[in-house]
Backbone as XML, in Angstrom:
<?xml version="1.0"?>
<chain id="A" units="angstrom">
  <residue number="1" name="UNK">
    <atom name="N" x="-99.120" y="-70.362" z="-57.619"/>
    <atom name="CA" x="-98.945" y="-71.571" z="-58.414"/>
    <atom name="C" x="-99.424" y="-72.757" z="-57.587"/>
  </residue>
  <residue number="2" name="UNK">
    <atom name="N" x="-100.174" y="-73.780" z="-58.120"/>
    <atom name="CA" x="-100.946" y="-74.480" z="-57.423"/>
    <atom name="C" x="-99.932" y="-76.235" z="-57.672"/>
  </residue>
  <residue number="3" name="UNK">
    <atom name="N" x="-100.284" y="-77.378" z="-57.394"/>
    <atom name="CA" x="-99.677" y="-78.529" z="-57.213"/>
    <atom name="C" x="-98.057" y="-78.484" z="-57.454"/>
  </residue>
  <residue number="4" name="UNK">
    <atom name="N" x="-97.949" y="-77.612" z="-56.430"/>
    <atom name="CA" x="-96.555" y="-77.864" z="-55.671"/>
    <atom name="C" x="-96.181" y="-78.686" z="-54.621"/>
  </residue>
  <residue number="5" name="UNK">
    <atom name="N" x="-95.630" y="-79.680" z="-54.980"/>
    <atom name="CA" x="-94.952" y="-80.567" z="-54.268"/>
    <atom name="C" x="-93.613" y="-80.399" z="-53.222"/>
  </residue>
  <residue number="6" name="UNK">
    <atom name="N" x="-93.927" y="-80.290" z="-51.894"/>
    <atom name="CA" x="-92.295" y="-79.819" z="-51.245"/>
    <atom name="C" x="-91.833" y="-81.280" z="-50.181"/>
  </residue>
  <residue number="7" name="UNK">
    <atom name="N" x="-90.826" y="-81.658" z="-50.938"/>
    <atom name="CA" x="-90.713" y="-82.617" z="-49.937"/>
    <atom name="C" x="-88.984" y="-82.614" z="-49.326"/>
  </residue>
  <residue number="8" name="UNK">
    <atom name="N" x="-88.422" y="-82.899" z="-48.151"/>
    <atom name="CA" x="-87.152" y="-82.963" z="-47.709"/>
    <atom name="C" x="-86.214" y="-83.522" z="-47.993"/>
  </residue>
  <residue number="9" name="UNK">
    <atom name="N" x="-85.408" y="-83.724" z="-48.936"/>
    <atom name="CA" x="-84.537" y="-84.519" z="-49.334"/>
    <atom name="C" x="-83.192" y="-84.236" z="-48.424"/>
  </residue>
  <residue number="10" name="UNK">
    <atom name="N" x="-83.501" y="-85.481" z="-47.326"/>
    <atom name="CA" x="-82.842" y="-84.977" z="-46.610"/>
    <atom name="C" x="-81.025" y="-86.064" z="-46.666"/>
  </residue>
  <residue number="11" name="UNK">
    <atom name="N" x="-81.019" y="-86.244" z="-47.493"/>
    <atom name="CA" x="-79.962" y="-87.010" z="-48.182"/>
    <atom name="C" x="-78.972" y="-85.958" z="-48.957"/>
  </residue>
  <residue number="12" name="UNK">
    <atom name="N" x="-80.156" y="-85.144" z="-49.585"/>
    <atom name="CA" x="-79.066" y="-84.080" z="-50.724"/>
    <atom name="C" x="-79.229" y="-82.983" z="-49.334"/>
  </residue>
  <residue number="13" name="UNK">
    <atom name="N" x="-79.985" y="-82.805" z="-48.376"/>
    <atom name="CA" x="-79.953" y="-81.995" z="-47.570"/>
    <atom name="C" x="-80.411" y="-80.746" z="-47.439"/>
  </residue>
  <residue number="14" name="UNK">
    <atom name="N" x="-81.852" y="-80.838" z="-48.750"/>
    <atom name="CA" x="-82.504" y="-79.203" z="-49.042"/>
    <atom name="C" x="-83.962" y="-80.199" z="-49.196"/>
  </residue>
  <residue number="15" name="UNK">
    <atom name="N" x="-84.339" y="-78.654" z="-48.637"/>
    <atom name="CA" x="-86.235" y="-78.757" z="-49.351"/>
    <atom name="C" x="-86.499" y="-78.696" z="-51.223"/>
  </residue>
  <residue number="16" name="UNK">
    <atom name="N" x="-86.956" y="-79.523" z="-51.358"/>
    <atom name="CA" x="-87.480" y="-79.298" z="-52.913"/>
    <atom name="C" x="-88.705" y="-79.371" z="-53.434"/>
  </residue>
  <residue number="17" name="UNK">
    <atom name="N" x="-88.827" y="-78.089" z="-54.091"/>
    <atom name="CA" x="-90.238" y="-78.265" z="-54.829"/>
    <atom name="C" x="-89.945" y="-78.847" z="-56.209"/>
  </residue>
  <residue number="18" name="UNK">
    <atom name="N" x="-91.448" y="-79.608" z="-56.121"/>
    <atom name="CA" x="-91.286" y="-80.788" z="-57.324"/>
    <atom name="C" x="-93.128" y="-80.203" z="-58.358"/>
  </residue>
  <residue number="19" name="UNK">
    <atom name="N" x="-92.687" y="-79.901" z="-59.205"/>
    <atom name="CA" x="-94.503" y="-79.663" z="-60.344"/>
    <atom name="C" x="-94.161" y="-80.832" z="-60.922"/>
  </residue>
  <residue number="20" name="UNK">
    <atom name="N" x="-94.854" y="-82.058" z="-60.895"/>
    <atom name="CA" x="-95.093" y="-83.069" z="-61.282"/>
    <atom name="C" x="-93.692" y="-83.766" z="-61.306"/>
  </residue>
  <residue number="21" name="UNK">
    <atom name="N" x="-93.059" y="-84.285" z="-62.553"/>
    <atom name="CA" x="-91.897" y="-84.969" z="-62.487"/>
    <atom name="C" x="-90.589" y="-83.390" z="-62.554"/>
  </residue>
  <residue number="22" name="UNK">
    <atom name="N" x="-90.873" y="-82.073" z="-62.707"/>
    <atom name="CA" x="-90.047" y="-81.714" z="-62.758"/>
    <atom name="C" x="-89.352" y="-80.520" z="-61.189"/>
  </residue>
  <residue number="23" name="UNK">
    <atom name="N" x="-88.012" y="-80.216" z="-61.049"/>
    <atom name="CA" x="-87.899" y="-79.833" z="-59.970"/>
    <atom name="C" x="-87.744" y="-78.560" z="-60.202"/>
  </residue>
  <residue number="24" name="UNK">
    <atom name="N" x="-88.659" y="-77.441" z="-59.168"/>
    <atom name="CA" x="-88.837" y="-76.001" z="-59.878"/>
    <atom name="C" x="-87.996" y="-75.436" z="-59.087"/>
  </residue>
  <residue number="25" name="UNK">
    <atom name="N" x="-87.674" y="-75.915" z="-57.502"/>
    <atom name="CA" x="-86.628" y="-74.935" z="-56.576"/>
    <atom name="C" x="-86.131" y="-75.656" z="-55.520"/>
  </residue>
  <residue number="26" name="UNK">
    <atom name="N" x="-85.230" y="-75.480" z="-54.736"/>
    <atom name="CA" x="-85.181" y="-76.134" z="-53.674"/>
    <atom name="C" x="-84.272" y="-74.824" z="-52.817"/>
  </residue>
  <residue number="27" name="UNK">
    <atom name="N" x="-84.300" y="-75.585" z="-51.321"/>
    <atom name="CA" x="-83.674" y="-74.328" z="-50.209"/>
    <atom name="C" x="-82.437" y="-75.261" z="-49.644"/>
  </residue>
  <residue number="28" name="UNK">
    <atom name="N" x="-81.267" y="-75.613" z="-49.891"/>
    <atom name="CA" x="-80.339" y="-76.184" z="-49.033"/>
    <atom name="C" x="-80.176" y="-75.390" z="-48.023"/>
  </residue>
  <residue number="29" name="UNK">
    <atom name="N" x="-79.838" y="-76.571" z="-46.811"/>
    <atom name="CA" x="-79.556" y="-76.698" z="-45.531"/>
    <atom name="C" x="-78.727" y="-77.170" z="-44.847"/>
  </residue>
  <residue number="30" name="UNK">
    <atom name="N" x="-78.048" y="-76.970" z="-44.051"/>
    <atom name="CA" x="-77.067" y="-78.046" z="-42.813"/>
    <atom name="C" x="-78.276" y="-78.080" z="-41.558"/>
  </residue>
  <residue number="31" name="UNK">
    <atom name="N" x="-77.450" y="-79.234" z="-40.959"/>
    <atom name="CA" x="-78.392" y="-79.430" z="-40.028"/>
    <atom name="C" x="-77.341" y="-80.101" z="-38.759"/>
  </residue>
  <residue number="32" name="UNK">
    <atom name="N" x="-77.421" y="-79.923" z="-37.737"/>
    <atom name="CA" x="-77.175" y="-80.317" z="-36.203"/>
    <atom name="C" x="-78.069" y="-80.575" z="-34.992"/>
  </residue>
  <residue number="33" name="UNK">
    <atom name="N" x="-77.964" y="-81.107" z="-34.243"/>
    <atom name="CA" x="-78.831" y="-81.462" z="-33.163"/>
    <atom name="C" x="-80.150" y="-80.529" z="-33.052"/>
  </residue>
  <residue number="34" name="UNK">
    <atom name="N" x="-79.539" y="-78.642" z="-33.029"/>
    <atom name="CA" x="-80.588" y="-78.199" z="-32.431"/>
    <atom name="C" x="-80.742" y="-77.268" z="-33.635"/>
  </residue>
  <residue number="35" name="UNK">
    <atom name="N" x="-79.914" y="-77.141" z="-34.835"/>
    <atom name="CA" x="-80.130" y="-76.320" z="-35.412"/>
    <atom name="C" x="-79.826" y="-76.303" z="-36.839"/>
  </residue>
  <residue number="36" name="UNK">
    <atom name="N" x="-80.832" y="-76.040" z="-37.458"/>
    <atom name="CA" x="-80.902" y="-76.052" z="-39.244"/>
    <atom name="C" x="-80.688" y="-74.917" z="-39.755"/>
  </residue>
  <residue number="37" name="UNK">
    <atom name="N" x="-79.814" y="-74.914" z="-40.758"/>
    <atom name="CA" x="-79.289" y="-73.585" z="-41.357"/>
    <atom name="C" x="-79.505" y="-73.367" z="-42.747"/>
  </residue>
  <residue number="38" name="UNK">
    <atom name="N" x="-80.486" y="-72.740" z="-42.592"/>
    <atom name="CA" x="-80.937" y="-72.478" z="-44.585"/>
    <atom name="C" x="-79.825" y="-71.493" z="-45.479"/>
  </residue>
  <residue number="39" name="UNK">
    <atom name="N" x="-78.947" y="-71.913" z="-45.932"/>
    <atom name="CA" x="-77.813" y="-71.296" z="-46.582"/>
    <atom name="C" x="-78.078" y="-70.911" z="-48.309"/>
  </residue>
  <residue number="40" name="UNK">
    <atom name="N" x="-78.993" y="-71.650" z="-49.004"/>
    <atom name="CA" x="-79.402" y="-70.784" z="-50.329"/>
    <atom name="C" x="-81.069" y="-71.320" z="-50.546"/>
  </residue>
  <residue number="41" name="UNK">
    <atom name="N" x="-81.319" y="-70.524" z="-51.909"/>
    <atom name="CA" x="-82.189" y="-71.277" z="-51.969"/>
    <atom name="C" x="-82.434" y="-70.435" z="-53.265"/>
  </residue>
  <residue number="42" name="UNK">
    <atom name="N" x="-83.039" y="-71.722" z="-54.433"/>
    <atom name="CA" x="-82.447" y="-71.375" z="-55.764"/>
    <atom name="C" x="-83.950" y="-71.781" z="-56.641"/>
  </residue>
  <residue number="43" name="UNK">
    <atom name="N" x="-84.835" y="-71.076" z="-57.456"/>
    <atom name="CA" x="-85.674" y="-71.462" z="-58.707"/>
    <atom name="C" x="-85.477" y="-71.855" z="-59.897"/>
  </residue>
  <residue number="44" name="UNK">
    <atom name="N" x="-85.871" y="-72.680" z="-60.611"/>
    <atom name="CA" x="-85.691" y="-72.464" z="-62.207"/>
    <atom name="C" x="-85.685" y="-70.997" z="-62.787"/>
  </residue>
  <residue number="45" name="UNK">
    <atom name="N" x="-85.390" y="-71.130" z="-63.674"/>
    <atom name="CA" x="-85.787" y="-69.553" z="-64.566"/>
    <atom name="C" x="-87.374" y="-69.587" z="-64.576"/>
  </residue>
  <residue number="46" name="UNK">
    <atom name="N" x="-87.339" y="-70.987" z="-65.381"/>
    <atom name="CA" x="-88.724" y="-70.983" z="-65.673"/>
    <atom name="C" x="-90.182" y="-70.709" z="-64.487"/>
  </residue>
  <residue number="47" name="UNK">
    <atom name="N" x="-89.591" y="-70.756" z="-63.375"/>
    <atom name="CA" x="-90.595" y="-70.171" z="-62.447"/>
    <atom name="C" x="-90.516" y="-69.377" z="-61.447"/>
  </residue>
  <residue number="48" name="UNK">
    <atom name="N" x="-89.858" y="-68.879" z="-62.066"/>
    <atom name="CA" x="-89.685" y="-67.435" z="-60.933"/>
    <atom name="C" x="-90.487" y="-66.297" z="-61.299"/>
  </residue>
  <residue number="49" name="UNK">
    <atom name="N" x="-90.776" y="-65.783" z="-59.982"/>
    <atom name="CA" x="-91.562" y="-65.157" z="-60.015"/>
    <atom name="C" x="-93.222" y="-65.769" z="-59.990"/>
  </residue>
  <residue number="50" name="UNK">
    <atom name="N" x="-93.272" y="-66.734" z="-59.314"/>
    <atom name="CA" x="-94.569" y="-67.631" z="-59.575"/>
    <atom name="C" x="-95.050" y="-68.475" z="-58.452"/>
  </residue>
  <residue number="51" name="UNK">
    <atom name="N" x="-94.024" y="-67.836" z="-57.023"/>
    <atom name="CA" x="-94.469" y="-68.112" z="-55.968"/>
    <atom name="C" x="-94.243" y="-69.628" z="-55.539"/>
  </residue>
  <residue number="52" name="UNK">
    <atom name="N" x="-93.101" y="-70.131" z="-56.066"/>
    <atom name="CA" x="-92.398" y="-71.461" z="-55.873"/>
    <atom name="C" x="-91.810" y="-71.032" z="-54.760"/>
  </residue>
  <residue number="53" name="UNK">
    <atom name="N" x="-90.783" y="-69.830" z="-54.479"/>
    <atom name="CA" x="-89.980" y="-69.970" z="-53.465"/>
    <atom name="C" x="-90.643" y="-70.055" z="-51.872"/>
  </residue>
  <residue number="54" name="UNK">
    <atom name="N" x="-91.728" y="-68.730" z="-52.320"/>
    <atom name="CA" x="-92.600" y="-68.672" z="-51.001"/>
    <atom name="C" x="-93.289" y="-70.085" z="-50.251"/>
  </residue>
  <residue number="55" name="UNK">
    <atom name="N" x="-93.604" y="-70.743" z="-51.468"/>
    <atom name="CA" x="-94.291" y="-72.258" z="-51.483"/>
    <atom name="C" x="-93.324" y="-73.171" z="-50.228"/>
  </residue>
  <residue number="56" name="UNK">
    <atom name="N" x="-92.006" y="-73.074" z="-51.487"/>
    <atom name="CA" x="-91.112" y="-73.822" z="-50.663"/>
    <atom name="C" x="-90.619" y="-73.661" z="-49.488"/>
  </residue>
  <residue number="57" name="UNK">
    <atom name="N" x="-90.665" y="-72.417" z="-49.088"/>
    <atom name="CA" x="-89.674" y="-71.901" z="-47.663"/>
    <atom name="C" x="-91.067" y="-72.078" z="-46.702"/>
  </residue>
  <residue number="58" name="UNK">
    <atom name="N" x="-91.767" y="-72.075" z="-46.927"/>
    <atom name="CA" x="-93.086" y="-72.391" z="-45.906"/>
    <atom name="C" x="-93.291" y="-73.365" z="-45.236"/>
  </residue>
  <residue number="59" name="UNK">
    <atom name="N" x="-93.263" y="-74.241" z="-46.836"/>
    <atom name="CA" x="-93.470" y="-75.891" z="-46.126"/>
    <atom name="C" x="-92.396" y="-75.966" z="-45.349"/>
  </residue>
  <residue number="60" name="UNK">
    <atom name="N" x="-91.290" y="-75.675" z="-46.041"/>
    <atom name="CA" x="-90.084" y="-76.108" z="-45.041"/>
    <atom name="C" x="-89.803" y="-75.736" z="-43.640"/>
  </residue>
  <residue number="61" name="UNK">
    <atom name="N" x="-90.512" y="-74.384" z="-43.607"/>
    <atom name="CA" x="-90.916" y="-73.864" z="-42.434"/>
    <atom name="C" x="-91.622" y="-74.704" z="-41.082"/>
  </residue>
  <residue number="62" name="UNK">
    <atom name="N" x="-92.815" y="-74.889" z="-41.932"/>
    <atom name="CA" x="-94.029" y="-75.941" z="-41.220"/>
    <atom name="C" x="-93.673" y="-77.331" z="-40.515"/>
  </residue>
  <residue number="63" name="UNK">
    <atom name="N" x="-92.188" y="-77.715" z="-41.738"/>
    <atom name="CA" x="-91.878" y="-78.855" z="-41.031"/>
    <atom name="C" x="-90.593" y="-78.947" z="-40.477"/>
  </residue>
  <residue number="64" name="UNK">
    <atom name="N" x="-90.153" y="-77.802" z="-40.239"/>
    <atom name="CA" x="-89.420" y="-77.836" z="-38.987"/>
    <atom name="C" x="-89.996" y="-77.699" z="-37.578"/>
  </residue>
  <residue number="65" name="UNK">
    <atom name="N" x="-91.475" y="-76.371" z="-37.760"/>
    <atom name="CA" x="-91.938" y="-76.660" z="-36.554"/>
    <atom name="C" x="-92.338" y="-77.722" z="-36.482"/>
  </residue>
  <residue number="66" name="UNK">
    <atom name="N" x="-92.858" y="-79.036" z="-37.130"/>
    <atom name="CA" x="-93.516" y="-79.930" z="-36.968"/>
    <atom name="C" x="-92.513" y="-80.885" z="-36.164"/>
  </residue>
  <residue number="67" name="UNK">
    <atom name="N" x="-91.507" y="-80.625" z="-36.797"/>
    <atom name="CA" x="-90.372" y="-81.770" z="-36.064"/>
    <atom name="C" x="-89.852" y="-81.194" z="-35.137"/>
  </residue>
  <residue number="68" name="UNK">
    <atom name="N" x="-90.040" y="-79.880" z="-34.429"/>
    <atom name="CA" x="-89.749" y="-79.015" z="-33.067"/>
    <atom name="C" x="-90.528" y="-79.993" z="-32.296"/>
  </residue>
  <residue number="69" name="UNK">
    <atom name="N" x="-91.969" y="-79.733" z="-32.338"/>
    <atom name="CA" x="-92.853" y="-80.103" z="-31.371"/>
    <atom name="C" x="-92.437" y="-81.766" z="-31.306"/>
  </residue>
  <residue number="70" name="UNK">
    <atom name="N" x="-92.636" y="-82.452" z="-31.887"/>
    <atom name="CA" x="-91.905" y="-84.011" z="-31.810"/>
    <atom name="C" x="-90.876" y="-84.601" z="-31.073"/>
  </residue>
  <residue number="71" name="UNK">
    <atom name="N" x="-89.793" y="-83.301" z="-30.649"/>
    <atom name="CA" x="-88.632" y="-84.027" z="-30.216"/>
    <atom name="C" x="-88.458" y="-83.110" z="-28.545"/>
  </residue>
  <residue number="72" name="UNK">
    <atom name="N" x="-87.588" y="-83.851" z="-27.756"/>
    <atom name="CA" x="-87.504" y="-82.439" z="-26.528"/>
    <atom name="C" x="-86.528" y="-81.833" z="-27.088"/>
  </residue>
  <residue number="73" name="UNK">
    <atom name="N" x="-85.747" y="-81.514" z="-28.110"/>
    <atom name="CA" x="-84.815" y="-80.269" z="-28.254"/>
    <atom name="C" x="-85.526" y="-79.492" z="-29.353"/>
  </residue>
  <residue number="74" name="UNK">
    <atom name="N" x="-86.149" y="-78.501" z="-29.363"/>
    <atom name="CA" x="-86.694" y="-78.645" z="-30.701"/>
    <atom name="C" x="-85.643" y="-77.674" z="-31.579"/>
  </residue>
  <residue number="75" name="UNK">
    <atom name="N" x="-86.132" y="-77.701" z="-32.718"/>
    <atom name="CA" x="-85.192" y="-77.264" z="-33.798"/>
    <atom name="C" x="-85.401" y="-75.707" z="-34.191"/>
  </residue>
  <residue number="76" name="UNK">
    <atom name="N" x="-84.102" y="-74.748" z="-34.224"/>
    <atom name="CA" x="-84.471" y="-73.416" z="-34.198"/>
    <atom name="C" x="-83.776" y="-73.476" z="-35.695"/>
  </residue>
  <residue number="77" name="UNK">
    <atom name="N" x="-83.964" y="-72.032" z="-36.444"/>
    <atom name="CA" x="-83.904" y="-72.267" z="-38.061"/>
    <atom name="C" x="-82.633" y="-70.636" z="-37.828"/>
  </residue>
  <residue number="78" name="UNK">
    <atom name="N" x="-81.570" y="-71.122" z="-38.417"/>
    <atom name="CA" x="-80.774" y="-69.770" z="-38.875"/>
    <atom name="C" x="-80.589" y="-69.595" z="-40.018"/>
  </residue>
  <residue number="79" name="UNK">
    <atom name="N" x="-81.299" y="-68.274" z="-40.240"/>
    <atom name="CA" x="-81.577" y="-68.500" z="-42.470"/>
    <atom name="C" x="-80.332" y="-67.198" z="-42.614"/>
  </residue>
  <residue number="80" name="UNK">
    <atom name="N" x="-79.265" y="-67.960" z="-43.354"/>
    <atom name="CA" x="-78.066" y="-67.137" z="-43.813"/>
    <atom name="C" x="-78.851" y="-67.132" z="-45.173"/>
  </residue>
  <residue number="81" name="UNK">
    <atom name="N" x="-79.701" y="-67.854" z="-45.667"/>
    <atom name="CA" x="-80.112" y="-67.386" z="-47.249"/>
    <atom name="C" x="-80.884" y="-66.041" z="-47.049"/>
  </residue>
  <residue number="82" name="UNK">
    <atom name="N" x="-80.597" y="-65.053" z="-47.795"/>
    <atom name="CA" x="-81.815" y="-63.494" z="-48.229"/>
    <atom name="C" x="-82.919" y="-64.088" z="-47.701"/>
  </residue>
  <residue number="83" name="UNK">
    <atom name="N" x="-83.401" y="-64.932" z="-48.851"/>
    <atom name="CA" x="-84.669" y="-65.321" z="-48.800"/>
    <atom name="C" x="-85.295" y="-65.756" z="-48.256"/>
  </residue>
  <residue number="84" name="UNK">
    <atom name="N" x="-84.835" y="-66.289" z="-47.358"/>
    <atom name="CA" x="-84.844" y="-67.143" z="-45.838"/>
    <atom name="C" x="-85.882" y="-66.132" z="-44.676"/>
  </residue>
  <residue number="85" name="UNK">
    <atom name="N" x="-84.267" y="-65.014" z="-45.039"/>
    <atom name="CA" x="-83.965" y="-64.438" z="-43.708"/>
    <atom name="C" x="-85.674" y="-63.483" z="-44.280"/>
  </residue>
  <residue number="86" name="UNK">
    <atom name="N" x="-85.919" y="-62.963" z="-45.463"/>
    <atom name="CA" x="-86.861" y="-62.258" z="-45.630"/>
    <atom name="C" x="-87.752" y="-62.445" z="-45.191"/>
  </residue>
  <residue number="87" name="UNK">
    <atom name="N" x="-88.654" y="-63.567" z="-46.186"/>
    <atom name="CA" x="-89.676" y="-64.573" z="-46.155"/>
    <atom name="C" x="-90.395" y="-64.714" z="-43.918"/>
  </residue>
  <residue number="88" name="UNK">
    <atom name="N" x="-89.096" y="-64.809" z="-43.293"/>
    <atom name="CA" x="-89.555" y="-64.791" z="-42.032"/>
    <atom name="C" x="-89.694" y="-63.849" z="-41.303"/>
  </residue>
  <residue number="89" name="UNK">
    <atom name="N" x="-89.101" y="-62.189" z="-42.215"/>
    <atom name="CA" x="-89.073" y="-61.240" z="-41.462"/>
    <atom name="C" x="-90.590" y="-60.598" z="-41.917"/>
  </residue>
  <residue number="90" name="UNK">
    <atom name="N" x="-91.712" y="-61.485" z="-43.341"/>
    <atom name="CA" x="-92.559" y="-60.435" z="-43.828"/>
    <atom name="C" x="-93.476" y="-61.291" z="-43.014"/>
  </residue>
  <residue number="91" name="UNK">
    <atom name="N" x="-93.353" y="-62.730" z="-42.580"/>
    <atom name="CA" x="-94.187" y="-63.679" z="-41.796"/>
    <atom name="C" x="-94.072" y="-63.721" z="-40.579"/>
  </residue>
  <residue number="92" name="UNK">
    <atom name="N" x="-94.426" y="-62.987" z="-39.300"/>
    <atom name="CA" x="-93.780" y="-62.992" z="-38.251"/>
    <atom name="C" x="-94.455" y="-64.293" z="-37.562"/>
  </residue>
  <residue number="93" name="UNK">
    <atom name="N" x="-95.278" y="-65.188" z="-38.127"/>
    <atom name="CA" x="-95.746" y="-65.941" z="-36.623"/>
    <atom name="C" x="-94.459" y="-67.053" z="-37.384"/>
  </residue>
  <residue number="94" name="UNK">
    <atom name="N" x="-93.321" y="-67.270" z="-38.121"/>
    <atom name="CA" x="-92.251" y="-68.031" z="-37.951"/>
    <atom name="C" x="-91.409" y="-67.234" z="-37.368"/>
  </residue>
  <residue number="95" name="UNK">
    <atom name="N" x="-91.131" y="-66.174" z="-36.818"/>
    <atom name="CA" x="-90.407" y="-65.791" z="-35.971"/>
    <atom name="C" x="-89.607" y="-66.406" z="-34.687"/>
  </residue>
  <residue number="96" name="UNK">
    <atom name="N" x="-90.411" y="-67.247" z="-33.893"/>
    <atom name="CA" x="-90.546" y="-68.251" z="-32.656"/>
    <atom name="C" x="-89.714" y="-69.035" z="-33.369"/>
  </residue>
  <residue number="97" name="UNK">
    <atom name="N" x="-89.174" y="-69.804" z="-34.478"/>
    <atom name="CA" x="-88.570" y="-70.710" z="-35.071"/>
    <atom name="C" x="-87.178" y="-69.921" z="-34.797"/>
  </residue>
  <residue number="98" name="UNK">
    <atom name="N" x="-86.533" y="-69.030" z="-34.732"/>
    <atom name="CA" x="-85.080" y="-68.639" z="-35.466"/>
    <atom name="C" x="-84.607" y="-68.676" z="-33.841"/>
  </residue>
  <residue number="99" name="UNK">
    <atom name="N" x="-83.208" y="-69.175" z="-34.376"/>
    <atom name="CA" x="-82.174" y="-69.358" z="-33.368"/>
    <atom name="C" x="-81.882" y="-68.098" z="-32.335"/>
  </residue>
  <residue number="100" name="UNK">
    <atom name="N" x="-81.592" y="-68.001" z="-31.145"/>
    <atom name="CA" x="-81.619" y="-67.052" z="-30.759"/>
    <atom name="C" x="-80.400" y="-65.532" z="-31.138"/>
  </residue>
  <residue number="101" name="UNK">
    <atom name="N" x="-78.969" y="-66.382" z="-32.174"/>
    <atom name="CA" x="-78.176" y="-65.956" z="-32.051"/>
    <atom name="C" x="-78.325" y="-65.043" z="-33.739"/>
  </residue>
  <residue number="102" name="UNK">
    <atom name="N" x="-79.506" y="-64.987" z="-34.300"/>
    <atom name="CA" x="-79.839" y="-64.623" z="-35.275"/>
    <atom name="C" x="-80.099" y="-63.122" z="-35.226"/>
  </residue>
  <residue number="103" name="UNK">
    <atom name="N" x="-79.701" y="-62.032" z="-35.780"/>
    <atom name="CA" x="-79.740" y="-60.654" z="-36.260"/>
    <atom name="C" x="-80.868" y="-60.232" z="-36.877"/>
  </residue>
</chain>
């Protein structure tokens, strides 16, 4: 699925994908100094199965490493969500991202 929008709402505290004005998924998170915790992460009906989630957990991916390299602590990712935990086990170069205390 193409013009997917993922941006951090880091107020409500999840990644969200946005197709134009409407919101197709997002991945909530907690977050602490060194470590972000992806705890669900949820689609419309209407697009599942259509490669929103993969979309979303990527970017969100990308910009955690992005904000790793930026800071001296950088940020390790513990995905208690399935989809999380999947998504990084079928992608191994995000591997280097997960906390060390992760299973």
């Amino acid at each position: 699925m193409t013009d997917i929008n993922v941006v951090n709402n880091e107020a409500g505290h999840r990644y969200e994908a946005w197709l134009g004005e409407v919101l197709a998924g997002f991945a909530q998170y907690t977050l602490d100094d060194e470590l972000i915790t992806f705890t669900h992460t949820q689609v419309a009906d209407a697009f599942e199965g259509k490669g929103v989630a993969s979309t979303l957990i990527r970017a969100a991916l990308d910009d955690v490493r992005a904000q790793a390299s930026s800071t001296v602590r950088p940020l390790r990712v513990r995905p208690l969500c399935p989809f999380v935990r999947a998504f990084i086990q079928r992608h191994t170069d995000y591997q280097d991202l997960l906390y060390a205390g992760t299973d």
